[in-house]
N, C-alpha and C positions, 0 to 999 in steps of 0.2 A: 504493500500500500504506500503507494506518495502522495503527502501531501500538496505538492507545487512539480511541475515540467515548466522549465523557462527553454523559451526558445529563439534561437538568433545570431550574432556575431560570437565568436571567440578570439581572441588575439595574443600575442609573444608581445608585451607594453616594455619597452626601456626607459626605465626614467633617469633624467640626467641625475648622476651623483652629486654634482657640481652646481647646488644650492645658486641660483642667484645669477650664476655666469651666464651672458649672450650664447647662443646656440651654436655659434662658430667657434667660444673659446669652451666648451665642455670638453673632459678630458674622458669620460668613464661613465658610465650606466649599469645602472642594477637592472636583474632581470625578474616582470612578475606575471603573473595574467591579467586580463582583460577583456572588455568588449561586457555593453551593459547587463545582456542576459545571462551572462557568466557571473558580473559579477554582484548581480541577484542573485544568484544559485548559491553561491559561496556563503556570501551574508546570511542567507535562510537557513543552510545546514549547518552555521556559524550559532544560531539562533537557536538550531534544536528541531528546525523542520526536515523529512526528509524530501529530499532533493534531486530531482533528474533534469541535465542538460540536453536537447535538442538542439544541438551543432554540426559542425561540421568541420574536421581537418586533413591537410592536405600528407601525401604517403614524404612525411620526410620529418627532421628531425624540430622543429617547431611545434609540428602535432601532437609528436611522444612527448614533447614539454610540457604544452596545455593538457593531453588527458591525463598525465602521473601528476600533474599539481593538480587538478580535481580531483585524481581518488584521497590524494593529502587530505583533501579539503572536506570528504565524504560525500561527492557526489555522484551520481551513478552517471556513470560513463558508456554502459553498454549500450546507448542508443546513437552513438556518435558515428555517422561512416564517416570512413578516409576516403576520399574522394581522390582518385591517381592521377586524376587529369588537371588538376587544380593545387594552387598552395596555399599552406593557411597564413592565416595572416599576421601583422604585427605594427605596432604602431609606435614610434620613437617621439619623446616626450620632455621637452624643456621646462625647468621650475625657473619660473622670473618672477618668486612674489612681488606684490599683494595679488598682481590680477594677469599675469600671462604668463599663459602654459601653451608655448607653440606644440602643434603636434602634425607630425608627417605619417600619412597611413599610407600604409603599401597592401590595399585589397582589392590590387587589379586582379581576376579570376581566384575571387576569395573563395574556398572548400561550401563556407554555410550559407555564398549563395546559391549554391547547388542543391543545398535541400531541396527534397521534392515531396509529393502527397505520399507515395511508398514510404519512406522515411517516418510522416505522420501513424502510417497506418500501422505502424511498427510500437507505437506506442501504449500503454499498458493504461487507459484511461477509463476504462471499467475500473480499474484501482487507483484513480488519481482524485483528487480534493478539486486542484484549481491548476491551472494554468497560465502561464504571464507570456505575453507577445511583444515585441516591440517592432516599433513604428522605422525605425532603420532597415529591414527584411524586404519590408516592401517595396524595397526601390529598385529589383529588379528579378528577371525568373530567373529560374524558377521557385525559386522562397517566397515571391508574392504567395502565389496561388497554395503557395504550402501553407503559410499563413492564414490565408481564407477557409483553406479546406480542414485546418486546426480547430481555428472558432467555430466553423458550424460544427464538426464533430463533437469539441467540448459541450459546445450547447444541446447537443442533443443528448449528450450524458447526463446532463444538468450541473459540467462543473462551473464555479466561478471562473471568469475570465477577466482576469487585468490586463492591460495596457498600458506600456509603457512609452509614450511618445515619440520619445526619442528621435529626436530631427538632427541629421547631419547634411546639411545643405550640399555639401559637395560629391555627397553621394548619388545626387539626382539630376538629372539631364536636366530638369528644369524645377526648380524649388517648387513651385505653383503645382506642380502633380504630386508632392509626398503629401498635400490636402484634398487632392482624389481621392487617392486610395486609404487617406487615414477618415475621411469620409464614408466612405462606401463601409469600411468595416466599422462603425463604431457600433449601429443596430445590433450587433451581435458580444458587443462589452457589454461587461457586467461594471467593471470602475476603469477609471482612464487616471491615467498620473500625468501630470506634467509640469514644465516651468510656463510663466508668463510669456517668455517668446515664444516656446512651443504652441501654445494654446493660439498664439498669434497666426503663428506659420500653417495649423490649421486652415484658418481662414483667408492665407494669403492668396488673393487675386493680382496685386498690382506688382513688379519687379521694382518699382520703387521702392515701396515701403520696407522693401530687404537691406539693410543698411548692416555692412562689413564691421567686426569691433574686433577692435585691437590686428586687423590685416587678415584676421581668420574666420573665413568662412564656413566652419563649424560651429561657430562660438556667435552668429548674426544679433542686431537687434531690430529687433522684426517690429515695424509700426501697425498700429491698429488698436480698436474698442476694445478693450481687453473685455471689460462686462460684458458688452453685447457679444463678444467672442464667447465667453466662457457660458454663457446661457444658450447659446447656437448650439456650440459643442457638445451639453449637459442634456439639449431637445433632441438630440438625436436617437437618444433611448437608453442614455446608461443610466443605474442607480444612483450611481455618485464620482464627481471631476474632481482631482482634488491636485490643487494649486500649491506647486512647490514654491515658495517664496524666501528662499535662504534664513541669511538669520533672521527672518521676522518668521519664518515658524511655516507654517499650513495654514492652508485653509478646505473646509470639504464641503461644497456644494452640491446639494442632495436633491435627485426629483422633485421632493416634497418643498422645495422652496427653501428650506431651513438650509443656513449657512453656519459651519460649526468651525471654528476660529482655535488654531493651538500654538501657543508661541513659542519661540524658537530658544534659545539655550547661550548664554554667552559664556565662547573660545575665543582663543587666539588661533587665527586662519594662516593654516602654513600652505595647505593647497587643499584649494574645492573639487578638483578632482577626483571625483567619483564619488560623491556626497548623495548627487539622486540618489545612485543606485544601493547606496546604503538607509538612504529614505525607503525605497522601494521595498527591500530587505525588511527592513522592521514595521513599515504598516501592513505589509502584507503577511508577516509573523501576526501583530496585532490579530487581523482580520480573522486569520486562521485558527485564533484560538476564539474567536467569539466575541472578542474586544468592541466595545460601542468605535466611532467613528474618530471622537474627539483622543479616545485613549492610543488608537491605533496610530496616528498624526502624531503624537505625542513623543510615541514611541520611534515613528521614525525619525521626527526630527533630533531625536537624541543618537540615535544611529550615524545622523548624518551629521550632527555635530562630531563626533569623535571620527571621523572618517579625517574633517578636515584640519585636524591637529596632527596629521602624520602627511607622507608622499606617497602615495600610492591607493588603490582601488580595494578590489576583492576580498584579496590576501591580511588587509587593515582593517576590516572591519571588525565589527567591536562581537564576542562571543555573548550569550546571555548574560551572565552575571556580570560583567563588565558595566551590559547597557541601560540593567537594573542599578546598578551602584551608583553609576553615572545621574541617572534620574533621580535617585535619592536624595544624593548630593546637590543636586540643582534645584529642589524643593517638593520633589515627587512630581507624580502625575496630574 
């Protein structure tokens, strides 16, 4: 029995050793995993959930990295093919606090986007709780249509289905389609995660409103009605959208109109990188246990706070007793 299948990129992440220095004087990188549906799967089984990845890596030595650091990690790996025709990915990582982290991804003929429906159907969701998707998959086949063919499957099991936004603008031929397709699927979410630009990028019609920050175009600030965006989003048919808004905490907008508000946690920010997905990690723990809305927010944003007091994703994030200590400390829930 699982309680969570996350499904989506994987990657070999180097992050600069080299605190602080420009990207041309870095001398040395550490090596960890990555890629956001990984490193939800990590944080979950970190938490106490068990945990199955739906990826994909390529027949070489990057691959054998990313699956023996998720059996570390305790996640099930038996559903992963090695795709021979393809390589897996990896993405190199500059630390320039407060606010820039260049990042160069190398996922020309990436393995997980070769997932296909076979792949899905391989899945053991007569025995799964909930499954999490993300919004990066869809930006090209055959992982779109896997992706589709995932959620109506889930749905027809009746498991919960999250969403994880997840918009990397440069992944997409044209920004303005990863809000096709994050459209078309949401009738089939159960809860949608995202940041403010995300929710934005949903909605993006116009190439202007796409506005580059800090030179990186994964990292955009995307113009638009954030409200009228996130009520579009939330009509679409999910139970509940909930608004990743860094340190000022969550917020979780529900069908029912109610808006349930949980503030954030004051750290010292050494890198935001990979904070969602340690958000995603612990509300989705939350959810899993039965947690109301406001407790489950709570808990991610405490997740995500101690993610950004370290360098690194997955492999950082906080195990249960940690993220319980940690909330105590900070005044409980």
């Amino acid at each position: 029995m699982f309680d969570l299948i996350t499904m989506g990129r994987s990657s070999l992440d180097l992050y600069s050793n080299d605190v602080g220095a420009a990207f041309t004087e870095i001398n040395s990188f550490g090596a960890s995993i990555g890629g956001s549906p990984l490193n939800i799967a990590v944080g979950s089984s970190r938490l106490g959930l068990k945990v199955a990845l739906l990826t994909a890596v390529g027949a070489d030595k990057v691959g054998e990295f990313i699956v023996e650091r998720l059996k570390k990690e305790k996640v099930e790996t038996k559903f992963i093919p090695v795709v021979r025709s393809s390589k897996s990915s990896a993405v190199v990582v500059g630390i320039e606090p407060p606010d820039r982290f260049p990042l160069t991804f190398y996922r020309d003929n990436a393995a997980d986007i070769q997932l296909g429906i076979d792949d899905v159907l391989r899945l053991p969701l007569t025995e799964t709780r909930a499954v999490q998707l993300s919004g990066a998959a869809l930006a090209k086949e055959p992982s779109r249509s896997a992706v589709f063919f995932l959620a109506e499957q889930a749905k027809a099991h009746g498991l919960t289905i999250f969403l994880d936004l997840d918009f990397r603008a440069d992944q997409w031929h044209d920004p303005r389609a990863y809000g096709v397709q994050i459209r078309a699927l949401l009738p089939l979410v159960d809860v949608a995660l995202g940041t403010e630009e995300e929710i934005n990028a949903v909605m993006l019609s116009r190439i202007e409103d796409l506005q580059i920050h800090n030179s990186q175009i994964t990292a955009p600030e995307i113009q638009g009605d954030l409200e009228q965006n996130i009520q579009t989003v939330l009509g679409k048919g999910l139970e509940a959208l909930i608004v990743k808004r860094g340190a000022r905490g969550s917020d979780a907008y529900l069908k029912s109109g109610e808006i349930i508000s949980a503030k954030g946690f004051k750290v010292e920010v050494v890198s935001v990188l990979g904070a969602g997905d340690a958000f995603a990690a612990g509300f989705i723990y939350g959810r899993l246990q039965n947690w109301d809305w406001y407790k489950s927010c709570r808990m991610g944003n405490a997740c995500g706070a101690i993610v950004v007091t370290r360098i690194g994703c997955g492999e950082f994030t906080a195990y249960l007793p940690e993220a319980l200590e940690f909330i105590e400390s900070q005044g409980g829930f």
